[in-house]
DSSP file (Angstrom, degrees, kcal/mol; ACC not computed):
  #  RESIDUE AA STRUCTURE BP1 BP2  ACC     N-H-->O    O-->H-N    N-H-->O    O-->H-N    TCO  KAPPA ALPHA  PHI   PSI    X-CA   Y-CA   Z-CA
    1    1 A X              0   0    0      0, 0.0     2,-0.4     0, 0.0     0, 0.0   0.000 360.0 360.0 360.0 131.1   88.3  -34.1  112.1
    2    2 A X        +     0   0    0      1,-0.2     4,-0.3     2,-0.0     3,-0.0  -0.645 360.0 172.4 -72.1 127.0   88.9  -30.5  111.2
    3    3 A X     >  +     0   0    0     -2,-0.4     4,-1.3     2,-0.1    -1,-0.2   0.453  54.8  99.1-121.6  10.7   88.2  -28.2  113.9
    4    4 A X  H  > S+     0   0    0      2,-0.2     4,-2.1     1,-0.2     5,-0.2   0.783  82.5  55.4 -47.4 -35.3   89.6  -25.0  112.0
    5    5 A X  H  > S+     0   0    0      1,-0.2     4,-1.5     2,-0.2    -1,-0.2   0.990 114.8  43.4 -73.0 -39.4   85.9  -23.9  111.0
    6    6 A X  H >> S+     0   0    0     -4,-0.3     4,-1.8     2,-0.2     3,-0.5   0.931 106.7  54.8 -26.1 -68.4   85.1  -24.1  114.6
    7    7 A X  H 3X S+     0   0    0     -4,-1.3     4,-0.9     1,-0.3    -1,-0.2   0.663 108.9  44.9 -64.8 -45.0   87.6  -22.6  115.5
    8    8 A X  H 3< S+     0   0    0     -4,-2.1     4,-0.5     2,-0.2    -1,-0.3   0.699 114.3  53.8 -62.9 -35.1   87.0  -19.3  113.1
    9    9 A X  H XX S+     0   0    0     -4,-1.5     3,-3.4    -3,-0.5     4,-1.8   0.961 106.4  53.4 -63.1 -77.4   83.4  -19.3  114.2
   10   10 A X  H 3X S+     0   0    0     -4,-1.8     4,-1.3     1,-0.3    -2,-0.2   0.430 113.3  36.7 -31.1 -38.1   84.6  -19.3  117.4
   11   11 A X  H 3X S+     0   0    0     -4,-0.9     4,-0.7     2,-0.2    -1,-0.3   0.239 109.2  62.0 -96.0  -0.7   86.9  -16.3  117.0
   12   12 A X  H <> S+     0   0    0     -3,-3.4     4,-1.7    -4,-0.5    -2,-0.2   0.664 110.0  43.9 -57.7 -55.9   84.5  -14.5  114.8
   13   13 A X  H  X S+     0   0    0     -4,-1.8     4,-1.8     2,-0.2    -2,-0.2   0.938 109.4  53.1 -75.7 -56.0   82.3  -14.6  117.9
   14   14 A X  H  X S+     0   0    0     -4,-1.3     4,-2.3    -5,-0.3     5,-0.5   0.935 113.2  49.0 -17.3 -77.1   85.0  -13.6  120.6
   15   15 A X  H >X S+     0   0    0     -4,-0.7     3,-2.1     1,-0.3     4,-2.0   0.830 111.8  46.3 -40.8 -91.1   85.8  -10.5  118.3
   16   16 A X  H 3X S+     0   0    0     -4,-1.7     4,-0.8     1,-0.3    -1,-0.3   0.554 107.7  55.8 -12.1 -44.6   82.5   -9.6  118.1
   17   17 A X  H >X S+     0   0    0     -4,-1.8     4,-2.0    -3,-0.4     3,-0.7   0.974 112.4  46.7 -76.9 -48.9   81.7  -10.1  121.8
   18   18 A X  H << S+     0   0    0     -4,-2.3     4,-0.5    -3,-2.1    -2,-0.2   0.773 105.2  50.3 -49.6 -40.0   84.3   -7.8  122.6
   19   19 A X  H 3< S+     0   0    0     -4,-2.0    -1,-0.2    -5,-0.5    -3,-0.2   0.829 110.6  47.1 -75.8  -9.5   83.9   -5.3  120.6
   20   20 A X  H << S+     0   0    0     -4,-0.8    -2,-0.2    -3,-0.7    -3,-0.1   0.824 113.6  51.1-104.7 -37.6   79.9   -4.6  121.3
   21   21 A X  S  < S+     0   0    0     -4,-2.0     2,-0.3     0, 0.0    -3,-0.1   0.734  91.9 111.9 -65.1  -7.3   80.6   -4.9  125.7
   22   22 A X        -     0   0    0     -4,-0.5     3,-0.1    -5,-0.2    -3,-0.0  -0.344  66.1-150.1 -70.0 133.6   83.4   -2.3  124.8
   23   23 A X  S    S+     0   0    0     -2,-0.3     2,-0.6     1,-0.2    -1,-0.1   0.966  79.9  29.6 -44.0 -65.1   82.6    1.4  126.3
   24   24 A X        -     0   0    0      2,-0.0     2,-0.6     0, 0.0    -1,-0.2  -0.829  56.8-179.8-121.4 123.3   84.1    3.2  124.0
   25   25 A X        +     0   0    0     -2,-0.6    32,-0.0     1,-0.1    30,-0.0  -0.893  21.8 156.5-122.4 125.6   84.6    2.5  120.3
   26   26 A X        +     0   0    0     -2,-0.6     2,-0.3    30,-0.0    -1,-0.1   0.729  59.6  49.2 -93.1 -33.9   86.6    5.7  118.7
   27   27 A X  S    S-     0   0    0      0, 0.0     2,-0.5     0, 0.0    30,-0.0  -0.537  99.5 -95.4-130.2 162.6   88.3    4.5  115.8
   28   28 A X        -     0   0    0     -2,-0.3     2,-0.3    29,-0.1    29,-0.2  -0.919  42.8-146.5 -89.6 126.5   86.4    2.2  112.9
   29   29 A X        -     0   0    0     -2,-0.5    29,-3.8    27,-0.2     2,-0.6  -0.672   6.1-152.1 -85.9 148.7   87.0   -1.4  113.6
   30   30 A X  E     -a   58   0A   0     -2,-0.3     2,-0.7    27,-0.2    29,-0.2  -0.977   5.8-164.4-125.8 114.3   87.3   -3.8  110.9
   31   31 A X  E     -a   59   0A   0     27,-0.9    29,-2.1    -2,-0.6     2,-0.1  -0.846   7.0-166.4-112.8  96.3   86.4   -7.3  111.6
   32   32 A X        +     0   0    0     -2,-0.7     2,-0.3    27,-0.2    29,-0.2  -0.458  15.4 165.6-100.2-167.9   87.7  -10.3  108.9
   33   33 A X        -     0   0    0     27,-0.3    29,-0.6    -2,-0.1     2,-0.2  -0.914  17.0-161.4 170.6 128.8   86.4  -13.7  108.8
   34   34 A X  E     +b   62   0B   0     -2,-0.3     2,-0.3   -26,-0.2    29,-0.2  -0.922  27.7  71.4-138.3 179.3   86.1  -16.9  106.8
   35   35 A X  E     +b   63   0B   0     27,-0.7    29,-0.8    -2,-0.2    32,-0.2  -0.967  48.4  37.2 110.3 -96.3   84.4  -19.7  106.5
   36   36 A X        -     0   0    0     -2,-0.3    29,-0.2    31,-0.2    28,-0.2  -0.142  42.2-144.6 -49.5 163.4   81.9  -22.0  105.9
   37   37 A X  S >> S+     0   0    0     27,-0.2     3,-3.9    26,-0.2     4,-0.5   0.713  93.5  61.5-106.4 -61.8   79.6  -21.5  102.5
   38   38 A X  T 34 S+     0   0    0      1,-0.2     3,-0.4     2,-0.1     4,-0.3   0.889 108.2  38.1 -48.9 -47.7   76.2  -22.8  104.1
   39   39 A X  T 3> S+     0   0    0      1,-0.2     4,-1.3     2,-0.1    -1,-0.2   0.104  88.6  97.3-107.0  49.8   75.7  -20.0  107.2
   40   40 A X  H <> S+     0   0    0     -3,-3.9     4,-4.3    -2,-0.3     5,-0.3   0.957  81.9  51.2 -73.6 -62.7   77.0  -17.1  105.1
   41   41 A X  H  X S+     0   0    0     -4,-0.5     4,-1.4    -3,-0.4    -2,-0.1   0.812 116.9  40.2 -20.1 -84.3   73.4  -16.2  104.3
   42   42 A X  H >> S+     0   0    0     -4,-0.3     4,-3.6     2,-0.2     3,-2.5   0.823 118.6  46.8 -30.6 -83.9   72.7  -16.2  108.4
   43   43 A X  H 3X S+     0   0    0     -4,-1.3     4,-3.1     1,-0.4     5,-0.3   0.894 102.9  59.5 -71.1 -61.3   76.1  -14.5  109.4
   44   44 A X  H 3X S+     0   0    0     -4,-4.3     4,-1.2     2,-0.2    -1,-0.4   0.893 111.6  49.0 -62.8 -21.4   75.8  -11.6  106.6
   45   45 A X  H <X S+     0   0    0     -3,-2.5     4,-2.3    -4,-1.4    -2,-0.2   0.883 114.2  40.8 -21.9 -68.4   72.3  -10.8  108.8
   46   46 A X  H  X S+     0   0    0     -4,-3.6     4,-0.7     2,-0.2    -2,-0.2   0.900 113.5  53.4 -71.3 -20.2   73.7  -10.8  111.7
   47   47 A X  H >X S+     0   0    0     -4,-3.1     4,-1.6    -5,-0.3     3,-0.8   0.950 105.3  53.8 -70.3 -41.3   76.7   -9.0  110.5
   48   48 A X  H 3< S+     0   0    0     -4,-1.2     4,-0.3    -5,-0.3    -1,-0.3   0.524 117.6  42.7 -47.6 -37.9   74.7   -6.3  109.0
   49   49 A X  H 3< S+     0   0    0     -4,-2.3     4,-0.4     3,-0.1    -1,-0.2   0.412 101.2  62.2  64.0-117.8   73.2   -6.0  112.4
   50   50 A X  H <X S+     0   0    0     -3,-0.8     4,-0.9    -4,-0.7     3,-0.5   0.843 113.8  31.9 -85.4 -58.5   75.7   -6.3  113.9
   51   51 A X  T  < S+     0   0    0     -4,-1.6     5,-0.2     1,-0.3     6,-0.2   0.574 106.9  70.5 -72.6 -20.0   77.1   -3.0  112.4
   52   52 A X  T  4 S+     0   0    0     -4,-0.3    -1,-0.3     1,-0.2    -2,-0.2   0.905 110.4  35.0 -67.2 -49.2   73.8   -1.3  112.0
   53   53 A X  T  4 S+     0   0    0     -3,-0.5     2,-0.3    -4,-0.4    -2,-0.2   0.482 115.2  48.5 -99.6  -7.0   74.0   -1.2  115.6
   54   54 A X  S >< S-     0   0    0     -4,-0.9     3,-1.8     3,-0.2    -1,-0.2  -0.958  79.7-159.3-101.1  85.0   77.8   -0.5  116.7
   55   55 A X  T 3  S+     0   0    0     -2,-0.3    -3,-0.1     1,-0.3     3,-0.1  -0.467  82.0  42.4 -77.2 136.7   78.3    2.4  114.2
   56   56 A X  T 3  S+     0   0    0     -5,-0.2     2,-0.9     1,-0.1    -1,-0.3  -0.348 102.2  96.2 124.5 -46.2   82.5    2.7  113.7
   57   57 A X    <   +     0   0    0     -3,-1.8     2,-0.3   -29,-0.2    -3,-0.2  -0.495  51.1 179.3 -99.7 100.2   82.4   -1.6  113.6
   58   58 A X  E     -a   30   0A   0    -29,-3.8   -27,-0.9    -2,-0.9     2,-0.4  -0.596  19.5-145.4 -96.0 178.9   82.3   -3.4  110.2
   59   59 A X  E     -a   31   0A   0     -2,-0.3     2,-0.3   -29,-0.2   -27,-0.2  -0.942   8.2-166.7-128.6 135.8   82.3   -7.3  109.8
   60   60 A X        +     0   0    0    -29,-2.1     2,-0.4    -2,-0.4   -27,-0.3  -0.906  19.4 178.6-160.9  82.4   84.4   -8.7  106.5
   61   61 A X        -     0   0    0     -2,-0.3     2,-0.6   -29,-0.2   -27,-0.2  -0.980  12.1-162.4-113.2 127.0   83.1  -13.0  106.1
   62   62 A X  E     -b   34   0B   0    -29,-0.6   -27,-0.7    -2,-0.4   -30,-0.0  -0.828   7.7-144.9 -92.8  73.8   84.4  -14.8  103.6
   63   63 A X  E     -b   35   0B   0     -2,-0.6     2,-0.3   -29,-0.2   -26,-0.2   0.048   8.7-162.7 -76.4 178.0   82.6  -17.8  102.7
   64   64 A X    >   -     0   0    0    -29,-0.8     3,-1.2   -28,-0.2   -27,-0.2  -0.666   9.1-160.0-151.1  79.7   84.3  -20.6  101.6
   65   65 A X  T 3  S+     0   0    0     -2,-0.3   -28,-0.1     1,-0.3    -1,-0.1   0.460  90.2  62.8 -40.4 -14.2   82.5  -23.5   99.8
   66   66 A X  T 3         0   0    0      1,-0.2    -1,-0.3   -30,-0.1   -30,-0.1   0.403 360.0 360.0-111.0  -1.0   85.1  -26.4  100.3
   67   67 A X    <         0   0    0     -3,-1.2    -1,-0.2   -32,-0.2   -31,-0.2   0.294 360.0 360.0 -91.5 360.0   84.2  -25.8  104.3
């Protein structure tokens, strides 16, 4: 069993958790990403968001059908 798409969710989510509890964001963050094809839909939502609401912080997922 592959647990690399996990494992990319997982660190997608990490990033993401950090970056929004942080005090101060100064600088524009850039957040890439891959994986799965089916909860690209869902994940570009939330990413969009995501960014809407941490101005400076974009999100960059790359789905990836063969996942």
């Amino acid at each position: 069993m592959n647990c690399m798409p996990r494992f990319n969710a997982f660190l997608v989510v990490a990033c993401l958790a950090v970056v929004a509890f942080s005090s101060s964001v100064s600088a524009e963050i850039k957040l890439i990403g891959s994986g799965a094809s089916f909860p690209a839909p869902m994940y570009s939502k939330w990413f969009k968001d995501f960014s809407g609401a941490n101005k400076g912080v974009r999100v960059d997922y790359q789905s990836n059908p063969s996942l």
